[in-house]
C-alpha positions in Angstrom: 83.5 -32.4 -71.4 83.4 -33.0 -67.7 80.1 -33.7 -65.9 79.5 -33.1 -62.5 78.3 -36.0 -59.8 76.4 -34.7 -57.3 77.3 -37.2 -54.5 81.3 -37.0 -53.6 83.0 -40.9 -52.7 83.2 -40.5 -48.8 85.6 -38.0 -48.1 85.9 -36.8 -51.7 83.9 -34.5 -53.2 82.9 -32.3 -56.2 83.8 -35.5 -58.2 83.6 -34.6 -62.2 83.9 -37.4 -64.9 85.4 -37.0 -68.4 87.3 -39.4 -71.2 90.4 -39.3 -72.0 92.0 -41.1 -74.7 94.7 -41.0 -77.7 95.5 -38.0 -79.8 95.7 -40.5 -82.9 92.9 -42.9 -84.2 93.8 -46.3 -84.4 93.6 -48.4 -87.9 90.0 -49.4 -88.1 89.2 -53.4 -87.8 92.3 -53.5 -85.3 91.7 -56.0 -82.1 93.6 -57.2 -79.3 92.9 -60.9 -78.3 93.3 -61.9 -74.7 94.8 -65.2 -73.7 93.7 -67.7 -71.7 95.4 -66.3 -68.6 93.9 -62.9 -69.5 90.5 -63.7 -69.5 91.2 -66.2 -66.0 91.7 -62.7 -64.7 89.1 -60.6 -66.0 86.7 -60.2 -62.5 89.7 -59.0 -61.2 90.6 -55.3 -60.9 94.0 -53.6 -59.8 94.1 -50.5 -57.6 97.1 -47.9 -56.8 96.8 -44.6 -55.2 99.9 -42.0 -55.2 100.2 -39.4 -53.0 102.2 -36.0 -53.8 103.3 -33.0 -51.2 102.1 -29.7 -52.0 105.3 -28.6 -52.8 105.5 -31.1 -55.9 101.7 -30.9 -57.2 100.9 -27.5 -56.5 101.5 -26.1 -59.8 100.3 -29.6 -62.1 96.7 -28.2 -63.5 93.8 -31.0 -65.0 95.0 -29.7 -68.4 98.8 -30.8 -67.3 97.6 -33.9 -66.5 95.1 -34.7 -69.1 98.3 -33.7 -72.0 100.2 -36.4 -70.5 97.4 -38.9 -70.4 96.9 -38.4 -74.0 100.6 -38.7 -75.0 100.8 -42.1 -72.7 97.6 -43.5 -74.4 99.5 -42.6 -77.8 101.8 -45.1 -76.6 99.3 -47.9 -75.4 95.8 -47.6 -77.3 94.5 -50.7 -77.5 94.0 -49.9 -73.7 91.2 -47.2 -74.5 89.0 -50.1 -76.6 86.5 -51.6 -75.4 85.5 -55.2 -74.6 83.4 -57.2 -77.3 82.5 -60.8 -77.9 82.8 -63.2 -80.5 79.9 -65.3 -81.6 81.6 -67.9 -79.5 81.5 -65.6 -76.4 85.2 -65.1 -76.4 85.7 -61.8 -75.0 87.9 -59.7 -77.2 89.0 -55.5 -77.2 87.7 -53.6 -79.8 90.6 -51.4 -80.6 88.3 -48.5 -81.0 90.1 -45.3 -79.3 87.2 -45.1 -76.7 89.2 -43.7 -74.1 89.6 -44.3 -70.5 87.3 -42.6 -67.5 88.7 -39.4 -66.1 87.9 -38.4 -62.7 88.5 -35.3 -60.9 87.6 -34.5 -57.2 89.2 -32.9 -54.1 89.5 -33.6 -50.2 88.8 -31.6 -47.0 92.1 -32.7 -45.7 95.8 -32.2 -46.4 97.8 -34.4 -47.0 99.3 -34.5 -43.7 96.3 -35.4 -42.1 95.3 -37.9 -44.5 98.6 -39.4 -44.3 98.4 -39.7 -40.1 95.2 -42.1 -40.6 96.6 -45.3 -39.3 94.3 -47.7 -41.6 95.9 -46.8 -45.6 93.1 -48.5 -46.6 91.0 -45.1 -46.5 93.3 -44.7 -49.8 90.8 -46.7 -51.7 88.3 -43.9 -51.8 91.2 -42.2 -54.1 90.7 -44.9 -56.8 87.4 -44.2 -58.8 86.7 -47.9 -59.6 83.2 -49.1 -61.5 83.2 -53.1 -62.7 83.5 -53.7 -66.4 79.8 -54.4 -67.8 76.7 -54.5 -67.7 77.3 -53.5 -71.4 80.7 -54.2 -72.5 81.1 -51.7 -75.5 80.4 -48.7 -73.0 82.8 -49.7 -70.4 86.3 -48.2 -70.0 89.5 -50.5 -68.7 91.0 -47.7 -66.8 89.5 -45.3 -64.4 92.3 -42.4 -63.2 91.5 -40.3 -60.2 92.8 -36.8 -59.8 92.4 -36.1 -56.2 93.6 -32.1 -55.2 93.8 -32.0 -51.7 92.9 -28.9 -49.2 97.0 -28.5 -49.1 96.6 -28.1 -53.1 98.9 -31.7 -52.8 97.6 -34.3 -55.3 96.6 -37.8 -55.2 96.4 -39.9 -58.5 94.5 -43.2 -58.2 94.0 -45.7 -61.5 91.8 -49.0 -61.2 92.9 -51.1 -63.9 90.8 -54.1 -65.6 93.3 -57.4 -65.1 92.1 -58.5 -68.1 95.0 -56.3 -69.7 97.7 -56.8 -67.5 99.3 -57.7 -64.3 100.0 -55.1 -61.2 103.5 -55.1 -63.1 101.8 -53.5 -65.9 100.1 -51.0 -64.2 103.1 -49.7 -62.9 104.9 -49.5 -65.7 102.3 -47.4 -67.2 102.1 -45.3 -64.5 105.8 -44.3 -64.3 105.2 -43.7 -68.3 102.7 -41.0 -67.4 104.9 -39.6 -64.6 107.5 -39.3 -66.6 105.2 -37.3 -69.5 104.3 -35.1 -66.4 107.7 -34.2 -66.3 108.3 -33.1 -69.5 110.4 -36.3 -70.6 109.7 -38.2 -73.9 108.7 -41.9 -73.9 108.1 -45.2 -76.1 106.5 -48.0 -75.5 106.9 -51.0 -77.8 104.3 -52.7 -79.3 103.7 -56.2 -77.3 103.6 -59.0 -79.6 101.7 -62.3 -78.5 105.4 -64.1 -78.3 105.9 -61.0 -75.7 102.7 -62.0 -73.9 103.8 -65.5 -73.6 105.7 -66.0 -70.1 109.4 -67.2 -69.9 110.3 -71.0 -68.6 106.5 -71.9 -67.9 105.5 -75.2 -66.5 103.6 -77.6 -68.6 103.3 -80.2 -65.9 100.6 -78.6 -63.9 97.3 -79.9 -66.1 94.8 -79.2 -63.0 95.9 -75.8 -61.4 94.8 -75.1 -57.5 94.9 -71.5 -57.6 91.7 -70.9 -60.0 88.1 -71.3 -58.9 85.3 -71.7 -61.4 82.5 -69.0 -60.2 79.1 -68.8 -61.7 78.1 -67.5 -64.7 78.7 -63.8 -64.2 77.3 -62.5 -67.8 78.6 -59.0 -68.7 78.4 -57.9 -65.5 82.4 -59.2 -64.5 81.8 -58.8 -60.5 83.2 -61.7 -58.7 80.5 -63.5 -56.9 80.4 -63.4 -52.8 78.1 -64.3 -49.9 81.0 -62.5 -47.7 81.4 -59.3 -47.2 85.0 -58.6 -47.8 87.1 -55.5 -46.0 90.4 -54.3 -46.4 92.7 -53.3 -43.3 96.2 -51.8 -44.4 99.3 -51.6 -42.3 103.0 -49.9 -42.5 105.5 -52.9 -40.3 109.3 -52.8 -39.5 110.8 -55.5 -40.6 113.9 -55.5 -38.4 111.5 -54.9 -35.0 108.4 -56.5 -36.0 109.5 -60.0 -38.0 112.7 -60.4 -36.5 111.1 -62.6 -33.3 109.2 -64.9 -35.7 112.1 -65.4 -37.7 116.0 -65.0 -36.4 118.5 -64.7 -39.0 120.0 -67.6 -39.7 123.9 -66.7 -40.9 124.4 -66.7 -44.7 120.8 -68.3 -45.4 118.9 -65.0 -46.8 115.4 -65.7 -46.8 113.0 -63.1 -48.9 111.3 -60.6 -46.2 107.6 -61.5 -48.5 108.5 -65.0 -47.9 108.9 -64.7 -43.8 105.5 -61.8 -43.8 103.5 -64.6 -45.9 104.3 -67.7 -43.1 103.7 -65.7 -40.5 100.3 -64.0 -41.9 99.2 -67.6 -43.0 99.8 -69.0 -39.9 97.8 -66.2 -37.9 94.8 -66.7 -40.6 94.6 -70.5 -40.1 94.4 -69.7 -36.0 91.5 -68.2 -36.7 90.2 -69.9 -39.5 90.1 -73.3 -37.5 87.8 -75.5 -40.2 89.0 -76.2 -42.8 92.4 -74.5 -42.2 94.2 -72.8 -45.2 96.0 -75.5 -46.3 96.6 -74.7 -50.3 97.5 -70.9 -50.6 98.5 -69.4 -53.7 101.5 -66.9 -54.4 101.3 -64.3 -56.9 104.7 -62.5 -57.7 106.9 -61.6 -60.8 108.3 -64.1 -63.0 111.9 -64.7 -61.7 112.8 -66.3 -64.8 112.4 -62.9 -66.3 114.7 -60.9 -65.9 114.0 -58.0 -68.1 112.4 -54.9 -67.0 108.9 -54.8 -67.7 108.3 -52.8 -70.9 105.1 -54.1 -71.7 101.3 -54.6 -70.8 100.9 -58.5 -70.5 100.0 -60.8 -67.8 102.8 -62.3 -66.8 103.1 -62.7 -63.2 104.0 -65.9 -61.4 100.9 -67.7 -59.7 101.8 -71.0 -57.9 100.3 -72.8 -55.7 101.5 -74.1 -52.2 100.1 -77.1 -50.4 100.7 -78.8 -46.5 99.1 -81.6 -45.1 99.6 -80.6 -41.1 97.5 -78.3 -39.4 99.1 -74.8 -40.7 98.4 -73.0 -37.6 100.8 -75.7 -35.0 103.3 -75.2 -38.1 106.5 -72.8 -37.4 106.8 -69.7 -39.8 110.3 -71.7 -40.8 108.5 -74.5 -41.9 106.1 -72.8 -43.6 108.8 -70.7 -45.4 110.3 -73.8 -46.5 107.0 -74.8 -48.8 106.5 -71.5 -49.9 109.9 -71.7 -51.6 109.1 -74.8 -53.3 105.9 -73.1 -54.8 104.4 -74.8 -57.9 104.0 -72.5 -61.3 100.9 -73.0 -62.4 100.4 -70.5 -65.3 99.9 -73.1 -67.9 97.5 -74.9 -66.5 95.4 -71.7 -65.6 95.9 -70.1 -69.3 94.7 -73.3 -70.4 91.4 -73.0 -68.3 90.9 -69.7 -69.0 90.7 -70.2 -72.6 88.4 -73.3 -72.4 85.1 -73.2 -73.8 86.6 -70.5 -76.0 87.0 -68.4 -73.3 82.9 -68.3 -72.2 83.4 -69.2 -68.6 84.3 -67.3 -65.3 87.2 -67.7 -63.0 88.8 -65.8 -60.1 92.7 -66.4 -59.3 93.0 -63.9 -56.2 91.0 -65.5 -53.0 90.1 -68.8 -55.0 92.5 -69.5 -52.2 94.0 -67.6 -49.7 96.6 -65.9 -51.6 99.8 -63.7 -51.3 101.0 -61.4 -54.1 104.4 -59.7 -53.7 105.1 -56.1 -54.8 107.8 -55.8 -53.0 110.6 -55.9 -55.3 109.0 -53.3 -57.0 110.7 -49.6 -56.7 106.9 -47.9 -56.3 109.1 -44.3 -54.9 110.1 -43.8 -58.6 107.1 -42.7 -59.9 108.5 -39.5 -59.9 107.0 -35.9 -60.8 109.3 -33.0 -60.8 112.2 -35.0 -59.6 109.3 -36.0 -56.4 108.7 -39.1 -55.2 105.6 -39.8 -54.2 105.0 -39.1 -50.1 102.8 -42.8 -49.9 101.5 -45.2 -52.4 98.8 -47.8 -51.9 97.9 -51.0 -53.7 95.0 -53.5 -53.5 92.7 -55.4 -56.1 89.0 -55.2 -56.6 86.5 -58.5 -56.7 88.6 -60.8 -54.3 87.4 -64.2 -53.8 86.2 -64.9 -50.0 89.9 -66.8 -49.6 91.1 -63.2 -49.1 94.3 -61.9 -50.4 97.4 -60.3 -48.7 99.6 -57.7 -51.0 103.1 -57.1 -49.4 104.7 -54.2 -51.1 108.0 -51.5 -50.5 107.6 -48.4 -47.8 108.8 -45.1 -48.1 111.4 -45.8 -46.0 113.6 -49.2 -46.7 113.6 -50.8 -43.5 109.4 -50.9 -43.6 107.1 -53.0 -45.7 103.3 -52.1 -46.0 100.4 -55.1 -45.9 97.3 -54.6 -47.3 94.9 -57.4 -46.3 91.4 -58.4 -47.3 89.5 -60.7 -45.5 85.7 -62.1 -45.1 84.9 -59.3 -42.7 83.6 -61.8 -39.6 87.5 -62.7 -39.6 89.2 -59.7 -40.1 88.9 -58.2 -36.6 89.9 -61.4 -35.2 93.0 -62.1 -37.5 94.2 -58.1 -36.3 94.1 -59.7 -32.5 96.1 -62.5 -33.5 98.5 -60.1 -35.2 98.3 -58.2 -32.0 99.2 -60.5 -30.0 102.3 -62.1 -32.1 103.5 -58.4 -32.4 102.9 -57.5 -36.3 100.8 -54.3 -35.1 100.1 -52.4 -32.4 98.4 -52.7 -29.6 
């Protein structure tokens, strides 16, 4: 049953909480065992919002939803356990059908006005998000949001442990559930640890500069901070807004994350004068693989990407030019993470400034009702005080959208830089 919360999330309000889980129990004694890149991950959360018209969403009711929940977590169980630990202290998921955190709440505002709010980031207060601990056994991996706006449009927002899987995951769950929502049948194959294992990885890289070693953190996975970290998200056209920075150059196609990552980097180290930025990380799906994703694994691309002159008298060009020759470092981080049996505590995103690319990712076919969705948003929880930049697709082609978190004693002063170069408005 639902309970009622008598304090709404900002603008959200009436917020009710309930479990959802699998129709079918799972064989008792059954465990999924995180690898070393797994648990490098696991003070990190991922965050998407999706946002339906009216016309769409009108009719979908919570038992709608909830039916399709159920017949996706048939599909994927093991995502409804819970965390455990071995007497070592390696974490571990009880495959024990516990279910995932269901939350239902609604919004003042249609979704026309809450679409014209220039900052996306106000789409965070559609994703219900609560850290993993202090208990482990009695907390969820997935929170899902059902937002009903004043419209009767619909917002559905999931915060997803990163323990489980990579943004690439999440995604493809997601369009799973959409596509229950529209009355289609589904199957998701069991992933098998060769599955989980990435393709063409790396071996060389033994000491990996994209993971931090944080404090002991307990069962309480918050990443630590002194900073107070704020997000600021922004909607760009690439032909009008990236084009001065970086002129086509005939035949020589250069990636638009690429070209948004030098110029972003370059705008951070202005203001961030000492020390400069001079290692960032890039996060981004494994090119090597080229099969669609059909399967909840950590698999994403993180390498690392180092200059030795100041970053901020650097041209975007030149800056381009390293991030191509990125470094994968996967091994060397699923390595650490599974040291010490997997006891210790790492952060990946803002152990340094780092750049994670969504944008060959089709988010507008997450379709319900033959819909796409009107705007979707994406961020991650417990960032290191490096900060992280997601680039990810637009509604409309020609745009990319940036969300950006930053220390917030830099953030206001990074925007004036931005101003200034021309990446927003005045």
């Amino acid at each position: 049953m639902g309970r009622s919360q008598e304090k709404g999330q900002g603008p959200i309000y009436n917020m009710r909480l309930s479990t959802v889980g699998a129709t079918r129990a799972t064989e008792t004694g059954t465990t999924h065992e995180p690898t070393g890149l797994d648990l490098a991950m696991k003070l990190h959360y991922l965050k998407a919002a999706y946002i339906y018209t009216p016309e769409m969403a009108r009719d979908l009711s919570v038992t709608h939803v909830k039916e399709a929940i159920f017949k996706l977590f048939d599909q994927i169980a093991w995502t409804t356990g819970r965390l455990w630990r071995r007497d070592s202290g390696r974490p571990y998921i009880k495959c024990n059908d516990c279910g995932a955190r269901f939350v239902e709440g609604k919004c003042n505002f249609t979704v026309e006005e809450w679409l014209s709010k220039p900052d996306r980031s106000v789409d965070e207060f559609l994703v219900y998000h609560q850290p993993v601990g202090p208990e482990l056994p009695f907390s969820p991996l997935i929170y899902v949001q059902m937002t009903r706006f004043k419209c009767r449009g619909l917002a559905f927002g999931l915060s997803w442990a990163n323990i489980m899987g990579d943004s690439f995951s999440l995604f493809y769950a997601f369009n799973l559930w959409v596509k229950v929502l529209s009355g289609e049948k589904i199957y998701a194959p069991e992933t098998s640890i060769i599955d989980r294992r990435f393709q063409n990885p790396n071996p060389t890289v033994k000491d990996p500069e994209s993971i931090k070693q944080v404090d002991p953190v307990g069962d309480l996975w918050i990443t630590p901070s002194n900073k107070k970290m704020v997000s600021y998200c922004f909607n760009l056209t690439v032909t009008d807004q990236m084009s001065p920075h970086f002129p086509a150059n005939g035949d020589d196609q250069i990636p638009v994350f690429e070209i948004l990552a030098g110029i972003i980097w370059k705008n951070i180290a202005k203001v961030r004068e000492d020390p400069e930025p001079l290692t960032v990380t890039i996060i981004r799906k494994d090119p090597n693989d080229l099969k669609p994703i059909r399967s909840i694994r950590n698999s994403q691309m993180i390498s690392s990407v180092h200059v030795d002159s100041p970053v901020a008298e650097a041209t975007v060009e030149e800056l381009v030019r390293c991030i191509e020759r990125a470094t994968d470092e996967r091994c060397g981080i699923d390595e650490i993470g599974g040291s010490c049996d997997g006891s210790l505590d790492f952060i990946v995103y803002g152990a340094k400034l780092a750049f994670m690319d969504l944008s060959e990712v089709d988010l507008y076919e997450a379709k319900v009702m033959g819909k796409s969705p009107e705007s979707v948003y994406c961020n991650v929880e417990g960032i290191g005080e490096e900060g992280l930049v997601v680039v990810y697709a637009a509604a409309k082609s020609e745009e990319r959208v940036v969300t950006m978190t930053l220390p917030e004693e830099e953030m206001e002063r990074v925007k004036s830089e931005f101003k200034k170069c021309g990446l927003i408005a005045p």
